[in-house]
VMD Tcl script that builds the backbone (N, CA, C; Angstrom):
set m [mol new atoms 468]
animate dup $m
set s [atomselect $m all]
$s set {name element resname resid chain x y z} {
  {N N UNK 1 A 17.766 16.588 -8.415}
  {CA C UNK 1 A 18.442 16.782 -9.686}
  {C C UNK 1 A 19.279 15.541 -10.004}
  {N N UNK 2 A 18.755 15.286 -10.950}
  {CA C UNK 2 A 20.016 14.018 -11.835}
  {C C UNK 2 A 20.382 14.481 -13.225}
  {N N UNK 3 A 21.693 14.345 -12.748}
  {CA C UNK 3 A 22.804 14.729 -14.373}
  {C C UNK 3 A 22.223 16.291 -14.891}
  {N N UNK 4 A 21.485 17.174 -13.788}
  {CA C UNK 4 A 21.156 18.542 -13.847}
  {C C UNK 4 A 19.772 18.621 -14.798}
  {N N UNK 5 A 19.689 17.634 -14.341}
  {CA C UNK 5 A 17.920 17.378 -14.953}
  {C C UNK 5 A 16.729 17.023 -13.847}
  {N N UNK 6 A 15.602 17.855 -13.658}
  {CA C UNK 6 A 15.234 17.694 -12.407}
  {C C UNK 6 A 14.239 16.782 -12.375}
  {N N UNK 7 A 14.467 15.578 -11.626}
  {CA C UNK 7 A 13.582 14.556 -11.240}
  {C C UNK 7 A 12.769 14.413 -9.898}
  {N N UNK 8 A 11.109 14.491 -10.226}
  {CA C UNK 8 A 10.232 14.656 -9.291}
  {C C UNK 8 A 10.257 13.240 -7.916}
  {N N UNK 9 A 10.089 13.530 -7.179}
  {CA C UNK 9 A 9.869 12.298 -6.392}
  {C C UNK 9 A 8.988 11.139 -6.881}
  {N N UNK 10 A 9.154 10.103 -6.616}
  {CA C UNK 10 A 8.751 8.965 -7.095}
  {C C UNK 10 A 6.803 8.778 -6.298}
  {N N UNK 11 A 6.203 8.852 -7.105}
  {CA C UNK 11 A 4.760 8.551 -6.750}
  {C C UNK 11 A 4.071 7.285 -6.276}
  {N N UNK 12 A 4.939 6.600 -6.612}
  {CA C UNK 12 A 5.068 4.891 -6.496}
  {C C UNK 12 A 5.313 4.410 -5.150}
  {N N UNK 13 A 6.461 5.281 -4.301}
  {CA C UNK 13 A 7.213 4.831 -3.478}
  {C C UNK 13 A 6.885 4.291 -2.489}
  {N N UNK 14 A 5.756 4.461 -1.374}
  {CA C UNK 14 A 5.086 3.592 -0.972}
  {C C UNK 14 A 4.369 2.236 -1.256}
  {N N UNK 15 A 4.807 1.688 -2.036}
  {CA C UNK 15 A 3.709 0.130 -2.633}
  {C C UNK 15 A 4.190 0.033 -3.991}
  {N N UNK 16 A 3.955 -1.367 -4.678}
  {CA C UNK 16 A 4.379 -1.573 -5.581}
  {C C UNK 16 A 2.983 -2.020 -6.300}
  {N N UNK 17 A 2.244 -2.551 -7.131}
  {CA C UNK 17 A 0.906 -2.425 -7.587}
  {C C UNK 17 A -0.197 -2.814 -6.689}
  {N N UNK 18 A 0.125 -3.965 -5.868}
  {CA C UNK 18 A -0.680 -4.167 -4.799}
  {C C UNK 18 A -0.134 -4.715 -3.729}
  {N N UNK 19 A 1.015 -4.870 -3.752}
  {CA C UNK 19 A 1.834 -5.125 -2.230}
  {C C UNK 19 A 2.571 -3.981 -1.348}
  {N N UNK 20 A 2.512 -3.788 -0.385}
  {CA C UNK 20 A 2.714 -2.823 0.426}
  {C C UNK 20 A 4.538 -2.954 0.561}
  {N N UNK 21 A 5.488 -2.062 1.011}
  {CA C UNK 21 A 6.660 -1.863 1.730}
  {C C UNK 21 A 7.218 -1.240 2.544}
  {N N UNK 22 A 8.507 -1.118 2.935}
  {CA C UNK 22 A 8.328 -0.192 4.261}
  {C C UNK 22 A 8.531 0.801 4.467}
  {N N UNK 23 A 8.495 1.830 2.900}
  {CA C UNK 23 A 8.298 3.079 2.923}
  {C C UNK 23 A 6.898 3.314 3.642}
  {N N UNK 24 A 6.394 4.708 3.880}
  {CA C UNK 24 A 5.008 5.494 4.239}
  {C C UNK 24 A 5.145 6.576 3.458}
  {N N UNK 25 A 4.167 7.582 3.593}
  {CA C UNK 25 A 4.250 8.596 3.399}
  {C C UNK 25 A 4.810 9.218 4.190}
  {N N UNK 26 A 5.132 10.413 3.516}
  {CA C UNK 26 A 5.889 11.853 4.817}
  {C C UNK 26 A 4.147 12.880 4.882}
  {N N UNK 27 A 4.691 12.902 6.087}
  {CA C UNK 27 A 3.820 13.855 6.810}
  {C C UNK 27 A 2.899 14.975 5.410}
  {N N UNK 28 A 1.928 15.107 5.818}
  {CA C UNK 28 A 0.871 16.002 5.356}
  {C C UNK 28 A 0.567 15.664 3.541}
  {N N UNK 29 A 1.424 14.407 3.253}
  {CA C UNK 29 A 1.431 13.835 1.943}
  {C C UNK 29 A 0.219 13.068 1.394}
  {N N UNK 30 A -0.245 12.653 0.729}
  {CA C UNK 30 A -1.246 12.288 0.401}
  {C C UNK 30 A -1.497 11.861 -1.211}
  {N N UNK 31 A -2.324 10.993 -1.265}
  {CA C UNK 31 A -3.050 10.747 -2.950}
  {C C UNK 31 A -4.406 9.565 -2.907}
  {N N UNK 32 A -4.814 10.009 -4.348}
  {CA C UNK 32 A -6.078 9.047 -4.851}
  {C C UNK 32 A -5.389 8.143 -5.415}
  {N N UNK 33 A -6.359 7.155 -5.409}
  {CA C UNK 33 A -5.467 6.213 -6.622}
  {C C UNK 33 A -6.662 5.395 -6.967}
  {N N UNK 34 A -7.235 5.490 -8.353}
  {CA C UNK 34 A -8.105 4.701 -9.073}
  {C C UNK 34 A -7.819 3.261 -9.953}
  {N N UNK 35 A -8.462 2.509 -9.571}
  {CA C UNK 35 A -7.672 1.373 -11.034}
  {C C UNK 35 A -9.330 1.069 -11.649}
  {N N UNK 36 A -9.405 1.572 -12.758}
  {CA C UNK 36 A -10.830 1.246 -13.779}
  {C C UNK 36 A -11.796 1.165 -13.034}
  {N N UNK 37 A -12.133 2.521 -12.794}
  {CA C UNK 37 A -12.760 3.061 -12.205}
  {C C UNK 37 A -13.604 2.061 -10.703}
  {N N UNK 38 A -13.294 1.066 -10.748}
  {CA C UNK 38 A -14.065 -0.032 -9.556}
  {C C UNK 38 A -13.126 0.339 -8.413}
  {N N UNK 39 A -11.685 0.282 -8.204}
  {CA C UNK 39 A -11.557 0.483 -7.114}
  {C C UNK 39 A -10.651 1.645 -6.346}
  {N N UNK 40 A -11.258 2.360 -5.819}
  {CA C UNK 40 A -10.896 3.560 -5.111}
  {C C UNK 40 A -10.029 3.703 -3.590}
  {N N UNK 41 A -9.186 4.360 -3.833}
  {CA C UNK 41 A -8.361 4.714 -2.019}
  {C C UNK 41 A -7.827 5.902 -2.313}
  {N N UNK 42 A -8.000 6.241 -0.915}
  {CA C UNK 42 A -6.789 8.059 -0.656}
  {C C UNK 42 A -6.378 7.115 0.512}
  {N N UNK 43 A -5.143 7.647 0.417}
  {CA C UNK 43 A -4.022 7.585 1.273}
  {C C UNK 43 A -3.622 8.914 1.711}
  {N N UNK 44 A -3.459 8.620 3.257}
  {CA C UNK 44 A -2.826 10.502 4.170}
  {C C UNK 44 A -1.503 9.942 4.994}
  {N N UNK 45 A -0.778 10.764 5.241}
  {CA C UNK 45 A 0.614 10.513 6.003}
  {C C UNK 45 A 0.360 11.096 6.937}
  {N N UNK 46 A -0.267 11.038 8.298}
  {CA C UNK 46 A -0.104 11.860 9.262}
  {C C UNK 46 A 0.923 12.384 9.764}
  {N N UNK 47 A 1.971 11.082 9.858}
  {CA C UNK 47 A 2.621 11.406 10.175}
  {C C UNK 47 A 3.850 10.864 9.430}
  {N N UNK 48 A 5.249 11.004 9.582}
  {CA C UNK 48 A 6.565 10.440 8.294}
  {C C UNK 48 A 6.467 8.664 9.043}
  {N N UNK 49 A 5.599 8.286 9.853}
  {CA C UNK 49 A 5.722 7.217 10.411}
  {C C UNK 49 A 4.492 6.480 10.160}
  {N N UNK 50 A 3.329 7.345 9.702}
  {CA C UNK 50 A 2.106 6.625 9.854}
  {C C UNK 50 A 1.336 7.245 8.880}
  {N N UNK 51 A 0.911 5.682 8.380}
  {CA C UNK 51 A 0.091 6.238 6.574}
  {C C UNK 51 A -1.338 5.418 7.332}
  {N N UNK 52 A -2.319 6.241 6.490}
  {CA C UNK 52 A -4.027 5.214 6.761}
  {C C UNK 52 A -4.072 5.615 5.294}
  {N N UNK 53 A -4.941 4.592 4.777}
  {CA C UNK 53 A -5.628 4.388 3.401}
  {C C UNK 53 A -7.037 3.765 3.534}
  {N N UNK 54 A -8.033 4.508 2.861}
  {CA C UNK 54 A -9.619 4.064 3.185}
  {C C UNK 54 A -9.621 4.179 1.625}
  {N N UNK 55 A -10.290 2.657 1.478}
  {CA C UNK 55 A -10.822 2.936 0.096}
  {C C UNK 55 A -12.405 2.096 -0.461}
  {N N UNK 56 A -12.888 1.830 -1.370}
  {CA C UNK 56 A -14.299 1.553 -1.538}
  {C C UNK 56 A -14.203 0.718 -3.028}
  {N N UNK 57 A -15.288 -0.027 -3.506}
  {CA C UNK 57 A -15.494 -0.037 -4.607}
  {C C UNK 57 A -17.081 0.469 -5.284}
  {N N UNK 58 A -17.643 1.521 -5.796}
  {CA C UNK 58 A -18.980 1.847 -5.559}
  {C C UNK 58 A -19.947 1.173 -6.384}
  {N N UNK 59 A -19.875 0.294 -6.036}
  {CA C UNK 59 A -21.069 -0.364 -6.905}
  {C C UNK 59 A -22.812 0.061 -7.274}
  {N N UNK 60 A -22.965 1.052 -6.744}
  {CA C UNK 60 A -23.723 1.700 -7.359}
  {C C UNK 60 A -23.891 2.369 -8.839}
  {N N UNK 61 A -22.720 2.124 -8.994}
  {CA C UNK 61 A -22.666 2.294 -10.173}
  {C C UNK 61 A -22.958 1.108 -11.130}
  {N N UNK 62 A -23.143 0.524 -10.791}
  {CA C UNK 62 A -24.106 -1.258 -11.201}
  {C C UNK 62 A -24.946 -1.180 -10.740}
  {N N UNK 63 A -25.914 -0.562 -10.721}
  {CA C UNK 63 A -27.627 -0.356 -10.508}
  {C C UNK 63 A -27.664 -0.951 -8.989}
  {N N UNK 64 A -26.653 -1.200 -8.348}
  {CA C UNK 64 A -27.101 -1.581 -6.591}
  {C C UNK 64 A -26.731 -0.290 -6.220}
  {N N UNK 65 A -28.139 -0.221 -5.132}
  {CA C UNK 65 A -28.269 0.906 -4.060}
  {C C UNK 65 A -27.461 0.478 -2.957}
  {N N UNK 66 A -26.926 2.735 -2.797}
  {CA C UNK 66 A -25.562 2.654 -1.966}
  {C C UNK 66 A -25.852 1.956 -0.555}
  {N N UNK 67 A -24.615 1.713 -0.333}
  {CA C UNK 67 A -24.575 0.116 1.097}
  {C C UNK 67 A -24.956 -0.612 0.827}
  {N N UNK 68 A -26.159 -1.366 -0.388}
  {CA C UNK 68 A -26.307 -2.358 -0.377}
  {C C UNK 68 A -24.837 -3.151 -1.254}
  {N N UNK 69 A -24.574 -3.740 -0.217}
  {CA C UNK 69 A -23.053 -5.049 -0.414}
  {C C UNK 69 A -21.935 -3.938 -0.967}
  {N N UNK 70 A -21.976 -2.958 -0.592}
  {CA C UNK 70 A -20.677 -2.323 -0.733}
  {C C UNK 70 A -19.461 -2.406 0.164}
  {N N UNK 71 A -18.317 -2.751 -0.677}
  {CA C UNK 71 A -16.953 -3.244 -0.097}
  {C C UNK 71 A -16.002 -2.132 0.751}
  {N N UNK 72 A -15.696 -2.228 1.598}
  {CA C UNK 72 A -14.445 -1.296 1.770}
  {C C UNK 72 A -13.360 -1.911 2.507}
  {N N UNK 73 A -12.261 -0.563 2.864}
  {CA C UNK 73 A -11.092 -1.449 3.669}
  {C C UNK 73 A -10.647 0.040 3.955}
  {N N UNK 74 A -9.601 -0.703 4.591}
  {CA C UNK 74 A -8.778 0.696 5.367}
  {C C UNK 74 A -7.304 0.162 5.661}
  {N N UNK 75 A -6.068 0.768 5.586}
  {CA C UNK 75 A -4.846 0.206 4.958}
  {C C UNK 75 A -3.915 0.790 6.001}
  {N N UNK 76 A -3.800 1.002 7.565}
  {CA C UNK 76 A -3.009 2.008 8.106}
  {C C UNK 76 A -1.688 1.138 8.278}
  {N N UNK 77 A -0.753 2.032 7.804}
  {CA C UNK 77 A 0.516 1.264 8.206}
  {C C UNK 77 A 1.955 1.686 9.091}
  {N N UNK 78 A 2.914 1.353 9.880}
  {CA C UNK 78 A 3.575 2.215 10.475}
  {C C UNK 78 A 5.117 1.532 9.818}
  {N N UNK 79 A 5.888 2.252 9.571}
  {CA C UNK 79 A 6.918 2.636 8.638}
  {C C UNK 79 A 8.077 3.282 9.316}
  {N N UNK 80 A 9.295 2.317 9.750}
  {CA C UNK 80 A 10.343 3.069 10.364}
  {C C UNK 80 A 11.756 3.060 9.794}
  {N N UNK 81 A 12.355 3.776 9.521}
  {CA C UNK 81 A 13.524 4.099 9.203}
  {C C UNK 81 A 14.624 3.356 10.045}
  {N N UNK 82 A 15.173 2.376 9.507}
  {CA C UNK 82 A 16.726 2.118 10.177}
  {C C UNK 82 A 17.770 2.863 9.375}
  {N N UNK 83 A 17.794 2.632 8.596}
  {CA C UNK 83 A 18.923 3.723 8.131}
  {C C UNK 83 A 17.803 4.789 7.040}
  {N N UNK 84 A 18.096 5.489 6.928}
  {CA C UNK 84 A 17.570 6.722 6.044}
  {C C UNK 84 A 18.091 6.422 4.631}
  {N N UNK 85 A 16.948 6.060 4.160}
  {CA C UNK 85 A 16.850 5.908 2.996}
  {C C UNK 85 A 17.708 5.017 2.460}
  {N N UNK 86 A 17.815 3.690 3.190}
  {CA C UNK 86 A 18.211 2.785 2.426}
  {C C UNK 86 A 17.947 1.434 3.261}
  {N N UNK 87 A 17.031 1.424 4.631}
  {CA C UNK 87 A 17.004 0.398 5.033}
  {C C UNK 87 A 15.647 0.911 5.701}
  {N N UNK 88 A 14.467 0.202 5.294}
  {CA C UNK 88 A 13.343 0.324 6.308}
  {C C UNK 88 A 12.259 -0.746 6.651}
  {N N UNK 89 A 11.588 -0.471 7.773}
  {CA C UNK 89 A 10.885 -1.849 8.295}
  {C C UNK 89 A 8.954 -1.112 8.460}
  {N N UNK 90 A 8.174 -2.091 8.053}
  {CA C UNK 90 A 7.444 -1.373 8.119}
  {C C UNK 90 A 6.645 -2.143 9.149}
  {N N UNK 91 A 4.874 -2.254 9.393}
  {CA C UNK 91 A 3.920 -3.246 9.741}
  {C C UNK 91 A 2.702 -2.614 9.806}
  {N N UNK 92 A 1.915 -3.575 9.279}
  {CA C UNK 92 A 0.358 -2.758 8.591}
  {C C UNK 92 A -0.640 -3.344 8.616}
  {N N UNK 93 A -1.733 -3.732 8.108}
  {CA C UNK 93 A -2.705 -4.181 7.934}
  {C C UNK 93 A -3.420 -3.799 6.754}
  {N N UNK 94 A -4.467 -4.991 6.002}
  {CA C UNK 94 A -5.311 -4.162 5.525}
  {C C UNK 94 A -6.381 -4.921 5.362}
  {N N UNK 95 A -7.207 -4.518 6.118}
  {CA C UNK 95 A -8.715 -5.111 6.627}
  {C C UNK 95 A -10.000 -4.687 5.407}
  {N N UNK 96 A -10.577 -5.368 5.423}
  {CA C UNK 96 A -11.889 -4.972 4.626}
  {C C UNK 96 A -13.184 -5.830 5.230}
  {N N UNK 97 A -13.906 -5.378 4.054}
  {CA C UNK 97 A -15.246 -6.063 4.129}
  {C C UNK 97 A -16.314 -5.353 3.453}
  {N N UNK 98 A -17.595 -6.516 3.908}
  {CA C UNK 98 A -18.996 -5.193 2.889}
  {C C UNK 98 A -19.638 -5.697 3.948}
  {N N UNK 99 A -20.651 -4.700 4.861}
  {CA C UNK 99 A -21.208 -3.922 5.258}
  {C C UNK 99 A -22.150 -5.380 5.511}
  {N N UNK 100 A -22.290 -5.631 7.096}
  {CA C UNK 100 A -23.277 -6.250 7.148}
  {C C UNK 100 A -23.236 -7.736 6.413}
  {N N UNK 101 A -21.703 -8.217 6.318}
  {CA C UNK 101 A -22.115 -9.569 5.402}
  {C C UNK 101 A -20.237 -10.378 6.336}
  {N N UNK 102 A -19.559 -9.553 6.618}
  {CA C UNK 102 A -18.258 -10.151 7.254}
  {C C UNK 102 A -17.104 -9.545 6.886}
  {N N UNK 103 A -16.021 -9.285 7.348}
  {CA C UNK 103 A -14.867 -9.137 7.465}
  {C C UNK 103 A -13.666 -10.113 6.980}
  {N N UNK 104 A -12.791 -9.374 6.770}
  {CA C UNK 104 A -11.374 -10.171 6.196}
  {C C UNK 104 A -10.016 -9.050 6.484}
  {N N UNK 105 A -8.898 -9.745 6.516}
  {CA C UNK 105 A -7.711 -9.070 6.336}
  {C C UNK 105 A -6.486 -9.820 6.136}
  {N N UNK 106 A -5.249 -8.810 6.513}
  {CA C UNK 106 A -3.881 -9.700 6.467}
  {C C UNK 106 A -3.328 -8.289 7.301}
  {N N UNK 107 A -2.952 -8.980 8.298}
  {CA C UNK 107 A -1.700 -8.222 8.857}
  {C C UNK 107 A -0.399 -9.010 8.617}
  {N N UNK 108 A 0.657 -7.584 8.319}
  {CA C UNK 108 A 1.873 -8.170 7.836}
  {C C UNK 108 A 3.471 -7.087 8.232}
  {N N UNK 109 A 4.486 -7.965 8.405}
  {CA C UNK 109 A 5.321 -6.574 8.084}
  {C C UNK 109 A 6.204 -6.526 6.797}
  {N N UNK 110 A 7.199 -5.922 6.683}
  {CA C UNK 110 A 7.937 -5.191 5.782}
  {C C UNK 110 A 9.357 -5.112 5.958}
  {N N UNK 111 A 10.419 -5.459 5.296}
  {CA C UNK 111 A 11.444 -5.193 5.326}
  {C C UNK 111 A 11.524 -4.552 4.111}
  {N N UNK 112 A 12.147 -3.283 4.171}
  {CA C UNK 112 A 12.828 -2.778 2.175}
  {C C UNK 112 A 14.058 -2.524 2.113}
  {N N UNK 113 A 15.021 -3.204 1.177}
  {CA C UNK 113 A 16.351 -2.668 1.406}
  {C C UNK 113 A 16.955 -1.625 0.040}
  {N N UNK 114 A 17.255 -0.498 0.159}
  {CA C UNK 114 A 17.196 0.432 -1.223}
  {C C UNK 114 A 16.702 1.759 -0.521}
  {N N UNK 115 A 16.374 2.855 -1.618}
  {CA C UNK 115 A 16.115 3.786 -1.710}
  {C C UNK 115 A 14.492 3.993 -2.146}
  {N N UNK 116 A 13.605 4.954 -2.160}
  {CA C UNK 116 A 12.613 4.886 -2.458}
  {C C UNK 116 A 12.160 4.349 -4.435}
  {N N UNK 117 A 13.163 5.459 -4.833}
  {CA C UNK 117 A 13.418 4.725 -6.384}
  {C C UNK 117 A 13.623 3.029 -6.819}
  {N N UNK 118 A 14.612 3.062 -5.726}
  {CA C UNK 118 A 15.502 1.199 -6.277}
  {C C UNK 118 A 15.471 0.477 -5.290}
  {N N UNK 119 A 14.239 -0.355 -4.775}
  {CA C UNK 119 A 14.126 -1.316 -3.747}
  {C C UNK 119 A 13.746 -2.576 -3.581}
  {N N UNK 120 A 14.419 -2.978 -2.972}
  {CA C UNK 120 A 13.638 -4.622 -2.887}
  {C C UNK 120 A 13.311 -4.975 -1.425}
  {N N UNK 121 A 11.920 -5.608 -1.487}
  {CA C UNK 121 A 11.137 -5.667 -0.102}
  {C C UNK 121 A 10.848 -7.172 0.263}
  {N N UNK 122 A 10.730 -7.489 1.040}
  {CA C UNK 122 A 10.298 -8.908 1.315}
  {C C UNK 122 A 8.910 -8.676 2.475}
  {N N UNK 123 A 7.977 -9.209 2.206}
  {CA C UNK 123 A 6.678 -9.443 2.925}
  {C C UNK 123 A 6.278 -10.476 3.593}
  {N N UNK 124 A 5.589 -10.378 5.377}
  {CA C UNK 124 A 5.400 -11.749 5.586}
  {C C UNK 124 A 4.302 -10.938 6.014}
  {N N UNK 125 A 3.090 -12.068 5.871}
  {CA C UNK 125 A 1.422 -11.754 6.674}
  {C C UNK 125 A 1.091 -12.943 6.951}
  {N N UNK 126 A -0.195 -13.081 8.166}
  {CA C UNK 126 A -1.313 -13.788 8.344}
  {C C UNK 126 A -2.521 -13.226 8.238}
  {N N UNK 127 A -3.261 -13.790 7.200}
  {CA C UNK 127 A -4.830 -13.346 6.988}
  {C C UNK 127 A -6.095 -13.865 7.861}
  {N N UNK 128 A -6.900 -13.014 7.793}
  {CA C UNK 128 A -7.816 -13.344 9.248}
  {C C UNK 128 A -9.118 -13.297 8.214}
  {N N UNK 129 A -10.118 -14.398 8.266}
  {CA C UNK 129 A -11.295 -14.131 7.485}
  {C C UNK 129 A -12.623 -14.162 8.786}
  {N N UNK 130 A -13.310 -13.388 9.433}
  {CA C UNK 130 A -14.390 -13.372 9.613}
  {C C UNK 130 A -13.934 -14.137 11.531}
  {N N UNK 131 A -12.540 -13.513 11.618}
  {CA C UNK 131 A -12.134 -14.087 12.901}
  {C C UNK 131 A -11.022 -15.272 13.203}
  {N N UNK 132 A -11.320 -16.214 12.014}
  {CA C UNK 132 A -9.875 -17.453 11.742}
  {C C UNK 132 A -8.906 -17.000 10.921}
  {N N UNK 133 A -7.535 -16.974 11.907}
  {CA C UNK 133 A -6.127 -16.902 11.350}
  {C C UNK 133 A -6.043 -17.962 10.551}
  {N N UNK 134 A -5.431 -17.465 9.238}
  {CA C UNK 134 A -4.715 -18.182 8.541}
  {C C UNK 134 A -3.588 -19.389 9.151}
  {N N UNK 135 A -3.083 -20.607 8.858}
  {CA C UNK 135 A -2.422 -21.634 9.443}
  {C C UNK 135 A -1.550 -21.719 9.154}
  {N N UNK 136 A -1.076 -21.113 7.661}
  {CA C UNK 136 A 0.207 -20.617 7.104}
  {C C UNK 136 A -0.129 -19.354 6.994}
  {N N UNK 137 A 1.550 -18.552 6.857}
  {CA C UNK 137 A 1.531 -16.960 6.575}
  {C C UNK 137 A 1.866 -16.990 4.612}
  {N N UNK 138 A 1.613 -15.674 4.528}
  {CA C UNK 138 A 1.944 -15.570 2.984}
  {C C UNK 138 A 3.117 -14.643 2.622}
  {N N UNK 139 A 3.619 -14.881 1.937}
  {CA C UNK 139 A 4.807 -14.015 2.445}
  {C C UNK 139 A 4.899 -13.473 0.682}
  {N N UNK 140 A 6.057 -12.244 0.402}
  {CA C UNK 140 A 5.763 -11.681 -1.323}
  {C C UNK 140 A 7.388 -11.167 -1.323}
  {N N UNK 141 A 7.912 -11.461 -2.194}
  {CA C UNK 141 A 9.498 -10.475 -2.526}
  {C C UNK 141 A 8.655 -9.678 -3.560}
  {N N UNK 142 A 9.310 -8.413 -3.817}
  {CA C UNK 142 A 8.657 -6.886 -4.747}
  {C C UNK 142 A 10.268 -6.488 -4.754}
  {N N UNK 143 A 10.332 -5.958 -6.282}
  {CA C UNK 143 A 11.667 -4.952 -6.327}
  {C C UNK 143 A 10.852 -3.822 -7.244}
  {N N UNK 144 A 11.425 -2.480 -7.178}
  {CA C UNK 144 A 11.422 -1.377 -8.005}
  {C C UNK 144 A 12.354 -0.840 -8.254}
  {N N UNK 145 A 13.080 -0.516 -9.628}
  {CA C UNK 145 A 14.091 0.252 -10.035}
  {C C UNK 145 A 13.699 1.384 -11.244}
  {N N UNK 146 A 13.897 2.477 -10.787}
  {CA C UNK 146 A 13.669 3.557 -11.681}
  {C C UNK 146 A 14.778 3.734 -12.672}
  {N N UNK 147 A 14.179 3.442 -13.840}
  {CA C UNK 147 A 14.780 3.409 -15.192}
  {C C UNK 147 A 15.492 4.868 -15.609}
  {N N UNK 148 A 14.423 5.513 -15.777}
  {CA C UNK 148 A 14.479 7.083 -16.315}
  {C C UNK 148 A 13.276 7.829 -15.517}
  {N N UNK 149 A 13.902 9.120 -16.031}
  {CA C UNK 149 A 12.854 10.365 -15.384}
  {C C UNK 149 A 11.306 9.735 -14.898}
  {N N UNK 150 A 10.844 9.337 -15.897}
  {CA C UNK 150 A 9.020 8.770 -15.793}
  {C C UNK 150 A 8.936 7.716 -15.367}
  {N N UNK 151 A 10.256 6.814 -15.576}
  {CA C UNK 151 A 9.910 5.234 -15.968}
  {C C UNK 151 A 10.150 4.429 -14.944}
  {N N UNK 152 A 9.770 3.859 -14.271}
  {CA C UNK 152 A 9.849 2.521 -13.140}
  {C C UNK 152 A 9.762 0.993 -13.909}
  {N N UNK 153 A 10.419 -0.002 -13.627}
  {CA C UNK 153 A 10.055 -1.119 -13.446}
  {C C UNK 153 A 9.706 -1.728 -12.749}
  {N N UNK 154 A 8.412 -2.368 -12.021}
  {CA C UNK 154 A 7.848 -2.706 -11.270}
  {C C UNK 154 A 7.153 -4.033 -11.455}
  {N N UNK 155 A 8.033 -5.278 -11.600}
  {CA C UNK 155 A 7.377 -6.432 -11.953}
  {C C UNK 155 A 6.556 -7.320 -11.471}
  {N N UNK 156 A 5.381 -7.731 -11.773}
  {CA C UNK 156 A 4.622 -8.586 -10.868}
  {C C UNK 156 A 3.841 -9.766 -11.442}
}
mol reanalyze $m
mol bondsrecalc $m
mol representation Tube
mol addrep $m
C-alpha cells in the first residue's frame, strides 16, 4: 500500500531491459517475457536465491525447419541479500548458442544498491565465444525508479 492505494509488486525487478541485477526471483515465482515476437524466455525462482531463464528465438517461423540454426540460451543466476532490500549482490551467466554451429556467453556479477522499485546496479562480465575469454571485461551502470503505480523509468 502507498498513500492507501494498493501497489502491485514491481514485474521489472529482476533486470532492467537487457541487463541483469542483483535482485532474483522469490521462490516458486516465475514469467514469460516476449519482445516482437522473435525472442522468447521463462524465467523460474527455485529458489529466493536462484533464478534459471531458458529462452529461444523460433525461427521457424521464417520458413527454416525446427533446429535447423535455432538459437538458444539459458540465464541461471544466484542473488544474495546483504541487507534486505536495499543492498544486493548477485552472479550469473548467460550462455547461448545455435545448435551444432558454437557457443558464446558472459559471466558476470552484480552489485544493486536500492530497493526493488528504486535501484542502481553496477555490472562487471567476461565473455567467452566458442572457448576464448574476452581480454577486457564489460562492465554496465542500470538505475530504475518507479514513478507511479504503472510507471518505471528505466533508461538505456
Amino acid at each position: 500500500m502507498v498513500k492507501g492505494e494498493l501497489w502491485f509488486e514491481n514485474p521489472q525487478s529482476t533486470r532492467y531491459f537487457w541487463g541483469p541485477n542483483g535482485y532474483g526471483l522469490k521462490k516458486n515465482e516465475g514469467y514469460f517475457q516476449n519482445i516482437w515476437i522473435l525472442a522468447n524466455q521463462a524465467s523460474y525462482g527455485f529458489t529466493n536465491n536462484f533464478t534459471v531463464g531458458l529462452g529461444t528465438i523460433p525461427l521457424f517461423l521464417f520458413g527454416l525447419e525446427a533446429g535447423e540454426l535455432t538459437p538458444f540460451w539459458i540465464t541461471p543466476k544466484v542473488s544474495i541479500p546483504i541487507i534486505e532490500d536495499q543492498f544486493n549482490v548477485a552472479a550469473g551467466a548467460f550462455v547461448g548458442g545455435v545448435a551444432n554451429e558454437g557457443y558464446g556467453g558472459l559471466i558476470y556479477g552484480s552489485v544493486s544498491y536500492g530497493s526493488r522499485d528504486n535501484n542502481v546496479s553496477f555490472n562487471l562480465g567476461y565473455g567467452v565465444l566458442d572457448g576464448e575469454w574476452s581480454s577486457a571485461p564489460t562492465m554496465s551502470l542500470n538505475f530504475m525508479r518507479r514513478l507511479t503505480k504503472r510507471t518505471y523509468f528505466l533508461p538505456r
